[in-house]
C-alpha positions in Angstrom: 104.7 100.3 94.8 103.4 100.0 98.1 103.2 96.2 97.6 107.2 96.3 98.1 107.4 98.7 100.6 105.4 96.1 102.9 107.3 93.3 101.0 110.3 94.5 102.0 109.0 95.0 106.1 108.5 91.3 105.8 111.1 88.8 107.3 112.4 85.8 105.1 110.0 83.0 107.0 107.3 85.5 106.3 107.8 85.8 102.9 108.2 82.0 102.1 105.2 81.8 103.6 103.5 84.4 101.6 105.0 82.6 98.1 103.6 79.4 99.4 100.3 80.5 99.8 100.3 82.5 96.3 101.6 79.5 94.4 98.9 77.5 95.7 96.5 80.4 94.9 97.8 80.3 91.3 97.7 76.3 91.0 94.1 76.6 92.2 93.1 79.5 90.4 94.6 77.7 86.8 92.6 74.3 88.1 89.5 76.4 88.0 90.4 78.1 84.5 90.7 74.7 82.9 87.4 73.5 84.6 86.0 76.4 83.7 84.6 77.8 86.8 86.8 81.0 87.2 84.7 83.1 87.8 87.4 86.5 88.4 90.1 86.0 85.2 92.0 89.0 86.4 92.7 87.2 89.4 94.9 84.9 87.5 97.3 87.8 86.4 97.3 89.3 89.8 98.2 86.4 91.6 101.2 85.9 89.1 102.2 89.1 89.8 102.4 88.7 93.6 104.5 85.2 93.3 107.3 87.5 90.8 107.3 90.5 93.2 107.6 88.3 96.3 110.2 86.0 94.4 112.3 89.5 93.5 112.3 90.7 97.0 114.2 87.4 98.0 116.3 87.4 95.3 117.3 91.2 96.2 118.1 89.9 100.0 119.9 86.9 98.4 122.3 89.1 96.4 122.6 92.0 99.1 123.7 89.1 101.4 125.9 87.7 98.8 127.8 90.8 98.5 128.2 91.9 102.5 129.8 88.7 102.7 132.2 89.4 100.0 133.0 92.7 101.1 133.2 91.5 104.8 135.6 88.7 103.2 138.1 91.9 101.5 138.2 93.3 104.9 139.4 90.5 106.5 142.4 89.9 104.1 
């Protein structure tokens, strides 16, 4: 829980940042699995988890943004 508390501090460049870098983490991380040199397996799941959590935060910003505009738009007419 914590994770999306500091998720959730984060600004949008910040967090596209962050997904880039943990989707490059995971494409690394599944290279090394096939290769067989991983040495940390649990990695693999937490690294997954960290690209759906950061992915959900913007989707939660997407759709909060997607509704002040249509509320702002009721308003207005």
């Amino acid at each position: 829980m914590a994770r999306n508390k500091t998720l959730a501090d984060l600004g949008d460049i910040d967090l596209y940042e962050r997904l880039s870098e943990a989707k490059e983490e995971l494409f690394n991380l599944r290279f090394q699995l096939l290769t067989g040199q991983l040495e940390n397996h649990s990695r693999l799941g937490q690294v997954k988890k960290d690209v759906a959590r950061i992915q959900t935060e913007l989707r939660t910003r997407e759709i909060d943004s997607a509704e002040e505009i249509e509320i702002n738009e009721e308003v207005v007419e």
